[in-house]
C-alpha positions in Angstrom: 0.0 0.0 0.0 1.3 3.3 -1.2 1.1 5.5 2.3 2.9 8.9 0.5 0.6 11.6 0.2 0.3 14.8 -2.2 0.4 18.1 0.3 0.0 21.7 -2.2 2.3 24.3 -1.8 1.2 27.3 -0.1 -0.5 30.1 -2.4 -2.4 33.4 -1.5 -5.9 31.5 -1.1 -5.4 28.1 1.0 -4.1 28.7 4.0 -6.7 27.3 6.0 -6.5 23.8 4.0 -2.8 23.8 4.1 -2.1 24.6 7.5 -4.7 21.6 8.8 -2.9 19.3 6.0 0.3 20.1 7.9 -1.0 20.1 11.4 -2.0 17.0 10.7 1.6 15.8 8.8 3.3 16.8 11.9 0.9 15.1 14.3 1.8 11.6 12.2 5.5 12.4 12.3 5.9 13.4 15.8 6.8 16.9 15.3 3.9 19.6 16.1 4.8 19.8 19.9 8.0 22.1 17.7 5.3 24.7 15.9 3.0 24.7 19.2 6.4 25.4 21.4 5.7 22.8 23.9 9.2 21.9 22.6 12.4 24.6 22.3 13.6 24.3 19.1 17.2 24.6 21.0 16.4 21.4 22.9 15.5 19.7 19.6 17.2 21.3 16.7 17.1 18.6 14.4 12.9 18.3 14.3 13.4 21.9 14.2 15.2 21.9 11.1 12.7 19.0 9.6 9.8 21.0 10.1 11.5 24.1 8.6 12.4 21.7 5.2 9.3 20.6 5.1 7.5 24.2 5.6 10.1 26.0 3.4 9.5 22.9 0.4 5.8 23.6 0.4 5.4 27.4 0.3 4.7 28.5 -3.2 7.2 30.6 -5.1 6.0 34.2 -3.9 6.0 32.9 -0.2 8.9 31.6 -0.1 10.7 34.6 1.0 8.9 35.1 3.8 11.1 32.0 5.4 14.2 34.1 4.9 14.7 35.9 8.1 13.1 33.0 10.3 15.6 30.6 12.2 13.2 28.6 13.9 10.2 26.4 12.4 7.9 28.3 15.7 8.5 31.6 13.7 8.0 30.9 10.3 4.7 28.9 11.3 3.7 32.1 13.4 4.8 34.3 10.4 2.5 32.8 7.9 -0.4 32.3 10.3 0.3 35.9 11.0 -0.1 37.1 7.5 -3.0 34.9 6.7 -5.7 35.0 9.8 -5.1 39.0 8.6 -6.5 38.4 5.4 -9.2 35.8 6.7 -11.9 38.2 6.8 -11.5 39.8 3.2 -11.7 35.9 2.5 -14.9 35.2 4.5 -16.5 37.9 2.8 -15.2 37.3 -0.6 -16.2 33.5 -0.2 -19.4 34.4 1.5 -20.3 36.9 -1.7 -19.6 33.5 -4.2 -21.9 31.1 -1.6 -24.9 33.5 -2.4 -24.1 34.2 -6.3 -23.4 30.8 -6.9 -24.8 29.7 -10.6 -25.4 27.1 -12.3 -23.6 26.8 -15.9 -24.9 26.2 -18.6 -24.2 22.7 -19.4 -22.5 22.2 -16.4 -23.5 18.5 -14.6 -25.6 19.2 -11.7 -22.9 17.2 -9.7 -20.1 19.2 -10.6 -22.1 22.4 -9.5 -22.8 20.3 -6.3 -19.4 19.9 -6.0 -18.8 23.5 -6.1 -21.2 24.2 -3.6 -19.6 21.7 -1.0 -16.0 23.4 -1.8 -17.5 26.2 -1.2 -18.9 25.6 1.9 -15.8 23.8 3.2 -13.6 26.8 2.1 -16.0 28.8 4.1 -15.7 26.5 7.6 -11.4 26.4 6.7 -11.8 30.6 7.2 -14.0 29.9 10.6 -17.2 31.0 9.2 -19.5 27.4 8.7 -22.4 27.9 6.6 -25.5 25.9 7.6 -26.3 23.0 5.1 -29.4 25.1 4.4 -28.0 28.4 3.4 -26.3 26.9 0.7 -29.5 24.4 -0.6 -30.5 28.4 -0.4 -28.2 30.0 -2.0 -28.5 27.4 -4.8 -32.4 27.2 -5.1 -32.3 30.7 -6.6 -30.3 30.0 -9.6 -29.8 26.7 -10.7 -32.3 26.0 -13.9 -32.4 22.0 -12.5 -33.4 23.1 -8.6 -35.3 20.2 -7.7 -32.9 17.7 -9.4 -30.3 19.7 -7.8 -31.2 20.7 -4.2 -32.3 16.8 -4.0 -28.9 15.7 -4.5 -26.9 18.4 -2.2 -29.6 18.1 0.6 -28.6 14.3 0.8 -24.9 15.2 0.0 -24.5 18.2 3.3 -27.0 15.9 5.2 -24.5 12.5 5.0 -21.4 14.9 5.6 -22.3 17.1 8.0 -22.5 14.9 11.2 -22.8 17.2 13.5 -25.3 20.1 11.8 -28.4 20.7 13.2 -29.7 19.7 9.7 -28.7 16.4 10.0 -30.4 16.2 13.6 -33.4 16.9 12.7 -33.7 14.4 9.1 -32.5 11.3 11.2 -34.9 12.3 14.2 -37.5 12.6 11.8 -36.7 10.1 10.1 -36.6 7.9 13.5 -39.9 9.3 14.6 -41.5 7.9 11.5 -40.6 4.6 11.8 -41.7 4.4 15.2 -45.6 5.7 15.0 -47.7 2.8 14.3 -49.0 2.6 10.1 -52.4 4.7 9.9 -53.6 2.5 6.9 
């Protein structure tokens, strides 16, 4: 079994979905204790120097600078996180303002568009702002030409990946609440 995985380099638009994919590299490899600080970098200067590598290798070419005058992993990560939670809320808004003028195009398969939705959406939690399920069925009804086709399919898409939504609560409750009342035929 092939166990390497693909991580993106860093660009202008995906830090959120970077910086989890390496929170969570670093948790498998043993090292995030070195970007948290629970571990001095002087104490442990060679996963210092690994996480650096592996931060510097990833950062897309205009970022990469911005490793230049750091000498510890702890201040580059703080650096980009830094620079990036600033621009977090021209994101949110910018991502919020493509959620509610999201279109359907023409010829475009209603489960690409889906699929556009759910980035959307998932772009939208990365920046701390998690739309509910419903707003973007909503944002959807209004302009798709195939709306009941569509909001069909992306209701049972959010409702099966969005464990924890209220959404989801309240289909499998009602859901369970129907199979329980007795059959009034």
């Amino acid at each position: 079994m092939d166990s390497r995985v693909h991580l993106e380099k860093l660009e202008s638009d995906n830090w959120s979905t970077w910086s989890r994919q390496f929170r969570g590299l670093f948790k498998s490899k043993k090292l995030h204790s070195i970007i948290d600080g629970t571990i001095k970098q002087e104490l442990d200067s060679e996963k210092d120097e690994q996480v650096m590598g592996l931060i510097e290798l990833h950062l897309g070419k205009y970022l990469a600078p911005m490793a230049d005058d750091c000498t510890t992993a702890q201040k580059l990560w703080d650096k980009l996180e830094a620079t990036f939670k600033a621009q977090n809320t021209a994101r949110r808004l910018h991502l919020r303002r493509q959620l509610n003028n999201l279109k359907m195009e023409k010829a475009e398969p209603v489960t690409q568009y889906i699929a556009r939705a759910k980035n959307l959406a998932g772009d939208l939690e990365g920046v701390g702002n998690k739309p509910e399920p419903t707003e973007v069925i909503e944002a959807s009804q209004s302009s798709t030409m195939f709306w009941s086709q569509s909001s069909q399919r992306l209701r049972r898409s959010l409702t099966w990946t969005a464990s924890s939504s209220s959404y989801c609560q309240r289909s499998s409750g009602s859901t369970a609440a129907r199979r329980q009342s007795p059959s009034t035929q």
